[in-house]
C-alpha positions in Angstrom: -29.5 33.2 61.8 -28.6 36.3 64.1 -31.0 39.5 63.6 -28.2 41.4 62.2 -27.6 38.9 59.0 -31.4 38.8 58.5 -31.3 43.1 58.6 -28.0 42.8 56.1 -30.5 40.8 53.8 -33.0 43.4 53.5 -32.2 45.7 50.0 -34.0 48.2 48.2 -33.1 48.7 44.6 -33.2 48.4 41.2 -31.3 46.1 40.3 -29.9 42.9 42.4 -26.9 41.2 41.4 -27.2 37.2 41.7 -25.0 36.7 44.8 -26.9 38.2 46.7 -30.3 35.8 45.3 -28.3 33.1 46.3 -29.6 34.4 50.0 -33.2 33.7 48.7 -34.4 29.8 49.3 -35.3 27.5 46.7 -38.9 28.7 46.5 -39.2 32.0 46.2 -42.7 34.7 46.3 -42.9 37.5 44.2 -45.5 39.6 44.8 -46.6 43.1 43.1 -47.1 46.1 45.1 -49.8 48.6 44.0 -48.5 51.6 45.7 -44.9 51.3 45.4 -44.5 50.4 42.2 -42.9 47.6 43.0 -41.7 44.4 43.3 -41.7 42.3 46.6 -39.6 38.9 46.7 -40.3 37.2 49.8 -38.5 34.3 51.3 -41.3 31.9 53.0 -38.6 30.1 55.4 -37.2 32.6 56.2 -40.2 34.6 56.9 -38.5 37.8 55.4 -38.6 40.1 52.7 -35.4 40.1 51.3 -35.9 42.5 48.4 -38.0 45.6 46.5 -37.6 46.3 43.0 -39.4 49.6 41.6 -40.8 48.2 38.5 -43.2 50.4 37.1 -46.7 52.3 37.8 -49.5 50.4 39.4 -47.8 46.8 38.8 -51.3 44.5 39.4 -50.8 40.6 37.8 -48.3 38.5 38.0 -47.3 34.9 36.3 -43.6 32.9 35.5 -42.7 31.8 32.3 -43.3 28.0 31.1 -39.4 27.7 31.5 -39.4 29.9 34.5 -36.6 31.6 33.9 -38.6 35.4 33.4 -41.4 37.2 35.2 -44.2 38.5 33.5 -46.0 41.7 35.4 -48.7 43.9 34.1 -48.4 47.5 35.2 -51.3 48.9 34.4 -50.4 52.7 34.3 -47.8 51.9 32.0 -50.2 49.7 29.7 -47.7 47.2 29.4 -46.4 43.8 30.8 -42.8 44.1 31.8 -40.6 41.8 31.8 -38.1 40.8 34.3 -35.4 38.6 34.7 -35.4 36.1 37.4 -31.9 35.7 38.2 -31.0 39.2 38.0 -34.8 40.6 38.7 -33.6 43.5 35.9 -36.0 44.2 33.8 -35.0 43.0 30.0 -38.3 44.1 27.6 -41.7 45.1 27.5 -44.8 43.3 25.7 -47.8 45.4 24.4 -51.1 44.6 26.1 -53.8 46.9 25.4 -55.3 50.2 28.1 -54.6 49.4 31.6 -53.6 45.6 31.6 -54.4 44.1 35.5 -54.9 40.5 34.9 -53.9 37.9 32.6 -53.6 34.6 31.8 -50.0 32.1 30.5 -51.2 29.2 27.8 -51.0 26.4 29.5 -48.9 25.2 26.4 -47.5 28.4 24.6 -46.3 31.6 25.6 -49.0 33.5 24.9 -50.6 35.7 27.3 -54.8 36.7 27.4 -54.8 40.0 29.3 -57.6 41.6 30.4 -58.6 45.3 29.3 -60.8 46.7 31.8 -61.4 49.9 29.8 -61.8 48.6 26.5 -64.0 45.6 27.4 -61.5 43.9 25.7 -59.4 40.7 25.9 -55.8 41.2 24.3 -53.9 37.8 22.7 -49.8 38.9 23.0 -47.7 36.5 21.3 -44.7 36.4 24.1 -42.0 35.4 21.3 -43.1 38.0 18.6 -43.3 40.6 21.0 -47.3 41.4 19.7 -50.4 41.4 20.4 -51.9 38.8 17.4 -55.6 39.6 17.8 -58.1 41.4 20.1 -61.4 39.6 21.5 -64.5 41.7 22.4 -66.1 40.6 25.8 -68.5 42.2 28.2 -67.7 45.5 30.0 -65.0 45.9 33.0 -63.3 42.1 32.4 -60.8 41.2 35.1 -60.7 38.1 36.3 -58.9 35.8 33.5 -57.8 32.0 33.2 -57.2 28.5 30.9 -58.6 25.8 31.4 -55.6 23.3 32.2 -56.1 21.3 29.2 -55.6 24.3 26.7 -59.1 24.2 25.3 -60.6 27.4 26.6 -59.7 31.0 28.1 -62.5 32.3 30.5 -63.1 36.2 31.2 -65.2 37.8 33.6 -66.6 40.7 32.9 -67.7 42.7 36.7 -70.3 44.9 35.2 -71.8 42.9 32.5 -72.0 40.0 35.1 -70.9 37.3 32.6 -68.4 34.3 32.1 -67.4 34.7 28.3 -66.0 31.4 26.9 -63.3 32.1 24.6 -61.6 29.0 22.2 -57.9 29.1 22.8 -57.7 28.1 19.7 -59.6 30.4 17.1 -60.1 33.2 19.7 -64.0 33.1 18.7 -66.1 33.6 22.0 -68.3 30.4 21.9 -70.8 31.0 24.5 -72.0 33.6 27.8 -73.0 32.5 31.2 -74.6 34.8 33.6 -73.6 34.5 37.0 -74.2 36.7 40.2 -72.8 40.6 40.3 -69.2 41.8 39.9 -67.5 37.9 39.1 -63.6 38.6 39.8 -61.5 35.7 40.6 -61.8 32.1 38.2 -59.8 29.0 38.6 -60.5 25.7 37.1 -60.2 22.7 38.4 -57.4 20.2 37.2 -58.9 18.0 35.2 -60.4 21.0 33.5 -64.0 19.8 34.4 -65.7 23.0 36.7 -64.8 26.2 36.6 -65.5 28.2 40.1 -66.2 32.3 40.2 -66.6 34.4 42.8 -68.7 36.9 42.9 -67.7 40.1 45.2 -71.3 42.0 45.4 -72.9 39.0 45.7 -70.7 37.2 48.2 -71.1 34.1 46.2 -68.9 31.4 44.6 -70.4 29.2 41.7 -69.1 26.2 40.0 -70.1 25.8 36.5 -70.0 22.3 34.9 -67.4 22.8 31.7 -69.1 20.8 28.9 -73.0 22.5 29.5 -71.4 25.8 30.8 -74.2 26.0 33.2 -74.0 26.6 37.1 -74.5 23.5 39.3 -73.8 25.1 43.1 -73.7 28.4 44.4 -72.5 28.5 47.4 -72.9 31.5 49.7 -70.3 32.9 51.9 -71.0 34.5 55.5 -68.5 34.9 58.2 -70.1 34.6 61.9 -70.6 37.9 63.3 -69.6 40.0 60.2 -72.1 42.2 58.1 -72.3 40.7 55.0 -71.4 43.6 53.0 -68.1 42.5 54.0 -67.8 38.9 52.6 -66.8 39.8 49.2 -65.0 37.0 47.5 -62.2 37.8 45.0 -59.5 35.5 44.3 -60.0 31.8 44.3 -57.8 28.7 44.4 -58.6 24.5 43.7 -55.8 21.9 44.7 -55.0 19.4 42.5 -57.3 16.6 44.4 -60.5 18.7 43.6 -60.7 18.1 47.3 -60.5 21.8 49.0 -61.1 25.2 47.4 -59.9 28.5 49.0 -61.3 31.9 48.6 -59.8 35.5 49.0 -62.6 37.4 51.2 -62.0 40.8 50.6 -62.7 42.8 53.6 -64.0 40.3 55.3 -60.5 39.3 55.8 -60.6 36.2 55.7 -59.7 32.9 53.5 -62.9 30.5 53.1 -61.7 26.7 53.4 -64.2 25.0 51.3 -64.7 21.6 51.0 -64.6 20.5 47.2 -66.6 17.7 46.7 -69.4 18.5 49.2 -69.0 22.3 48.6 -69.7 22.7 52.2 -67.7 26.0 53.7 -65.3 24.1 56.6 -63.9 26.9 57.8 -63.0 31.0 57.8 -59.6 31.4 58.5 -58.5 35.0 59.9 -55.4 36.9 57.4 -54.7 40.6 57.0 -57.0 43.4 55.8 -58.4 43.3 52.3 -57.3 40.2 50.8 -57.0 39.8 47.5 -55.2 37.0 45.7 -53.9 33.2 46.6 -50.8 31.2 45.6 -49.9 27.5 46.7 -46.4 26.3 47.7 -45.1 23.8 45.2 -45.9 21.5 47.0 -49.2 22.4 48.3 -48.0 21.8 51.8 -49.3 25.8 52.3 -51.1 28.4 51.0 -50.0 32.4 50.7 -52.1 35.4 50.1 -51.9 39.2 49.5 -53.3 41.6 52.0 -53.5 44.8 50.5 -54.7 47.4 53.1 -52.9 45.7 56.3 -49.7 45.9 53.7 -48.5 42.2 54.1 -48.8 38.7 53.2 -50.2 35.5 55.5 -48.6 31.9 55.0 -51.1 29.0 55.9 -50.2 25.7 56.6 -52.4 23.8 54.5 -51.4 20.3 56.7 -53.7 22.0 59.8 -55.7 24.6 57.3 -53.8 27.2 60.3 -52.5 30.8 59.8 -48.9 30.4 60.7 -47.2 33.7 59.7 -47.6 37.4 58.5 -44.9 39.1 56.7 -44.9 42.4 55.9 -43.8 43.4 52.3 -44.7 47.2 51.4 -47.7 49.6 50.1 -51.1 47.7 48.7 -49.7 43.5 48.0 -51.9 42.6 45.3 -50.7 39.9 42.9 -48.4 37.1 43.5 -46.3 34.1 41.7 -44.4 31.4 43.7 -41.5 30.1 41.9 -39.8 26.5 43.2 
């Protein structure tokens, strides 16, 4: 493709018409932009931003409906999750979520959403269909970091300042039990067979995994990058394959991804991204791995095959959260 086909590609607006997605490939990155108030959509073979939607103030997380057909983004200035179209990226509603929404988690079987309050220590339920939010669940102070387990059974918040996992029933919405784990937790991901739950913990540079049925802590696992002060290596978003074999962690401003091994829990590798990384997607096919770079302003593809940085692209003002759709 000549260079002045790939420029023609490049659009800024706020609305795109779908011929010109058809230039986007099969699998696509959307990724939200702090300070731009935007939208990023990324095309990984091409290695090219191919469009920026202005979607609202301080747009953090980002997920795809069950039938992948709409975007879901919390802007958190707005208190709101919008709600965009993805053949047309217009935006076509809005759902309530509670004071300053900036992460939540999909139901692994419904469409409901569990969005994290930061403010309000609060976790808010929003029915997707009804367009509500059904119920409100107390948790500790400053929750961010939000997930289900992938067998539906539980919703897990971290709360940064009261240094807790709260394990919340997906069901009943009744918090069933506390875990304490090292300061400011951010990032949880379970594994897939919904056995261990790993956190990271950004002031302590730590990851634990916690066993599932006993809710307790089995590893902790410290992170240090050669060479770097280890005020640096602070761990936010996290990642599992489906093998339970490796687990990759978001490093902050150490700026780096950690390449863990899973079933030793050894750290294999640090591999070198862009500044202040925050947040980690897999490829369909987990052939590679992307992540958000928010003060360098881009987004690094790794090629999961070689555990190798392969690309940088840049994609506008503070990358934070990001969705890859097939």
């Amino acid at each position: 493709m000549s260079k002045g086909i790939v420029c023609c590609i490049y659009l800024v607006l706020l609305w795109v018409p779908s011929c010109v997605l058809r230039t986007v490939a099969a699998e696509t990155i959307y990724i939200t932009l702090e300070k731009d108030n935007a939208l990023a959509v990324v095309d990984p073979d091409l290695g090219a931003l191919v469009a920026t939607i202005p979607i609202g103030q301080r747009p953090r997380g980002i997920a795809l409906s069950h039938d992948q057909s709409q975007l879901y983004v919390a802007t958190s200035d707005d208190h709101v999750i919008q709600i965009i179209d993805v053949k047309t990226l217009a935006p076509v509603g809005v759902l309530p979520s509670g004071d300053d929404p900036e992460t939540f988690a999909l139901h692994t079987a419904a469409e409901i959403l569990f969005v994290s309050n930061e403010d309000d220590s609060l976790v808010s339920v929003v029915d997707v269909n009804k367009q509500q939010v059904i119920h409100g669940i107390g948790v500790g102070v400053e929750p961010e970091g939000i997930a289900v387990s992938p067998d539906g059974q539980w919703v897990v918040s971290a709360s940064e300042t009261t240094n807790m996992i709260h394990w919340i029933d997906a069901e009943n919405y009744n918090v069933v039990d506390n875990t304490l784990v090292d300061p400011r937790p951010r990032g949880v991901a379970f594994t897939a067979d919904s056995q261990y739950l790993w956190v990271t913990s950004e002031l302590a540079g730590t990851v634990a995994i916690l066993d599932v049925k006993t809710r307790q802590i089995i590893k902790t696992i410290t992170l240090a990058v050669p060479g770097l002060n280890a005020d640096r290596n602070q761990p936010v978003g996290v990642l599992i394959d489906p093998e339970t074999q490796w687990a990759y962690v978001a490093m902050g401003p150490a700026n780096r991804v950690a390449v863990i091994n899973a079933k030793t829990f050894v750290v294999e590798d640090y591999l070198l991204v862009g500044e202040r990384v925050w947040n980690l997607s897999f490829s369909p096919d987990y052939s590679r791995l992307y992540c958000t770079n928010g003060v360098s302003n881009d987004m690094s593809i790794i090629d999961l095959t070689r555990h190798k940085v392969v690309k940088s692209i840049k994609v506008g003002h503070f990358p934070w959260g990001l969705v890859v759709k097939p």
